[in-house]
C-alpha positions in Angstrom: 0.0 0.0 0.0 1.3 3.4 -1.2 3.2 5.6 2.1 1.4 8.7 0.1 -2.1 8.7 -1.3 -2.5 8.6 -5.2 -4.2 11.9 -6.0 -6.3 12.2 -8.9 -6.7 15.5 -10.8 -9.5 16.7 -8.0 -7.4 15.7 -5.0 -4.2 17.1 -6.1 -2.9 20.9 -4.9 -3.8 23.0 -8.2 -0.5 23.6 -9.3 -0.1 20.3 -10.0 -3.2 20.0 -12.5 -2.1 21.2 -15.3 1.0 18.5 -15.0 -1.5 15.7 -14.3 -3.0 16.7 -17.7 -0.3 16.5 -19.6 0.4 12.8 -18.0 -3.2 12.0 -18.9 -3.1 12.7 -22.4 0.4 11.1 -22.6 -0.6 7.5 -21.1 -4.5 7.8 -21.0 -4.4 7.9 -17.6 -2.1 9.0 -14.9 -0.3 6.1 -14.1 0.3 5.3 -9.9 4.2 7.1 -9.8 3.0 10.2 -10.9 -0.3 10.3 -8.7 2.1 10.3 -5.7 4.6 12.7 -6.8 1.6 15.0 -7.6 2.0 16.1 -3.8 4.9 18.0 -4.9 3.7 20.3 -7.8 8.0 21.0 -8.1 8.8 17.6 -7.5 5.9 16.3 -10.3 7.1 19.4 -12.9 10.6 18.3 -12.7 10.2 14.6 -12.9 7.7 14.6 -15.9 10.2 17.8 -17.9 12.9 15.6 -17.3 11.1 12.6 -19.1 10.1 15.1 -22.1 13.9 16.3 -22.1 15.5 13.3 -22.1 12.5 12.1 -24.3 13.9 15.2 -27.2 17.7 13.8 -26.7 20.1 12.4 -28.6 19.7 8.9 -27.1 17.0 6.2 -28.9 14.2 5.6 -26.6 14.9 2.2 -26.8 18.5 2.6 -25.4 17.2 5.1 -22.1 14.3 2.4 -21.4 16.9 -0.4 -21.6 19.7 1.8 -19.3 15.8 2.0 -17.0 15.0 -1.8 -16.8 18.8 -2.6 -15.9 19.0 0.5 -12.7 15.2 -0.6 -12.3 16.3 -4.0 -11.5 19.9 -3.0 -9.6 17.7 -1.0 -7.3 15.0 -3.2 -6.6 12.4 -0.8 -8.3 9.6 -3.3 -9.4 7.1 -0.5 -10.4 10.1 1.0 -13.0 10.9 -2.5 -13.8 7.8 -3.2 -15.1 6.8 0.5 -16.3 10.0 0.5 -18.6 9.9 -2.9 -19.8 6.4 -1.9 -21.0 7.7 1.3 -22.8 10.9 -0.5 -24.0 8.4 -2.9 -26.1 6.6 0.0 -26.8 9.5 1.1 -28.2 10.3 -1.8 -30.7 12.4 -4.1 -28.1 11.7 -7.8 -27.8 10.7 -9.1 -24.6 14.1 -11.1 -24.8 16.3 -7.8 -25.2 14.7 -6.2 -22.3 15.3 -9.1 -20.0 19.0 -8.7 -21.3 18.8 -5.5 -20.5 17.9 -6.2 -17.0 20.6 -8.5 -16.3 23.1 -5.0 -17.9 23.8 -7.4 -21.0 23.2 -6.5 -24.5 24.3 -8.3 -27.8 24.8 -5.0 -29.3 28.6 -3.4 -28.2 27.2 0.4 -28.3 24.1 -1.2 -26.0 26.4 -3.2 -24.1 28.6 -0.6 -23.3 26.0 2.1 -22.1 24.7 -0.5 -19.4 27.9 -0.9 -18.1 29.0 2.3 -17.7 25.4 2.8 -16.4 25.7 0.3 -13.9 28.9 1.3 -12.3 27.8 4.5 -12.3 25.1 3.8 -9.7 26.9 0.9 -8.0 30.2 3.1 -7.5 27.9 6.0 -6.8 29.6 7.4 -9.8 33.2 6.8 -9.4 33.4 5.4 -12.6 36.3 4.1 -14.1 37.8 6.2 -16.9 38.0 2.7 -19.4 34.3 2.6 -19.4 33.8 6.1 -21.0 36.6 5.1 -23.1 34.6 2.0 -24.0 31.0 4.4 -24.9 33.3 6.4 -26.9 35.0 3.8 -28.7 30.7 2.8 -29.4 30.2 6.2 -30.7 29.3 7.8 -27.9 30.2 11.7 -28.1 30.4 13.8 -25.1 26.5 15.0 -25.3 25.6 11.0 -25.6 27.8 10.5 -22.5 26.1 13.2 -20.3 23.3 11.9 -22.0 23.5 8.4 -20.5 24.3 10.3 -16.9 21.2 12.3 -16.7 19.1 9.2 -18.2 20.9 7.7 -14.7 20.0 10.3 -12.4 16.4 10.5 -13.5 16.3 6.9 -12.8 17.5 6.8 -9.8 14.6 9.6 -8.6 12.1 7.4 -9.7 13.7 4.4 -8.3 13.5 6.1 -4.7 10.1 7.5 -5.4 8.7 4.1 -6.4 10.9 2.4 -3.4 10.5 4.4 -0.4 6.6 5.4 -1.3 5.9 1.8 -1.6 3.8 3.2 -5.2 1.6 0.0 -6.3 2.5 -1.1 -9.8 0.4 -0.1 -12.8 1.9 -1.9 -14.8 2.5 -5.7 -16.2 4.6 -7.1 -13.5 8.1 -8.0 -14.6 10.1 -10.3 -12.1 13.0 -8.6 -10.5 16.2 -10.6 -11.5 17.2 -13.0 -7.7 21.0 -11.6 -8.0 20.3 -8.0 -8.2 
């Protein structure tokens, strides 16, 4: 059961309405993560801009859901687990690819390479090692697709804690969180 209740466009404080909107007509509904934030009309208007920004990047949308499933699952985030894996198939990935992806493995070297340096960036609390930005650039990666893959990281990991500590129930097809994580 949620820590927060899930406000709906009547319960929530006005300045967060016209956020809630947007949500709506992007999903169809206002899916259970954002109905808690909406406490916060600053904490909703940052999370759902920095979705849109990211959204208007550089990076495919396949690539940030994929980089999502994999700190999803390293953080124990079921609801993002099974949000992303949802949007990641939306996207055009197999169901096969975004378990992959969970587990930070990817047949594809530029994919491969993002999850890694993805994954030590939250595990190291980003003390990454230099080889793995070598490694993205040696993928292609410029400097803007580097940051890129940071601030795909950071977003994450808000929504990770939102989901986590808020105990937000999951709106979403479940999707198993990998044993080892």
């Amino acid at each position: 059961m949620s820590q927060v209740p899930l406000l709906t466009a009547s319960t929530a404080p006005a300045d967060s309405r016209a956020t809630l909107a947007q949500i709506q007509g992007a999903f169809g509904t206002v899916p259970a993560m954002f109905a808690a934030v909406a406490h916060s009309p600053a904490a909703l208007a940052s999370m759902w801009a920095g979705f849109g920004a990211l959204g208007g990047g550089t990076l495919p949308a396949v690539l940030g859901e994929k980089l999502a499933v994999a700190i999803a699952d390293r953080n124990r985030c079921g609801y993002c687990l099974a949000a992303h894996t949802a949007l990641g198939r939306k996207a055009g990935a197999s169901a096969a690819e975004m378990a992959r992806a969970q587990a930070g493995e990817s047949d594809d070297p530029a994919t491969a390479a993002a999850l890694a340096f993805a994954l030590e960036l939250v595990e190291r609390r980003g003390q990454v090692d230099p080889a793995r930005i070598a490694a993205l650039r040696a993928q292609g990666f410029d400097d803007g697709a580097i940051v890129e893959v940071i601030a795909h990281v950071a977003l994450n990991l808000y929504t990770n804690y939102v989901n986590v500590a808020l105990d937000v129930p999951v709106d979403f097809p479940a999707v198993p969180l990998r044993q080892a994580a």
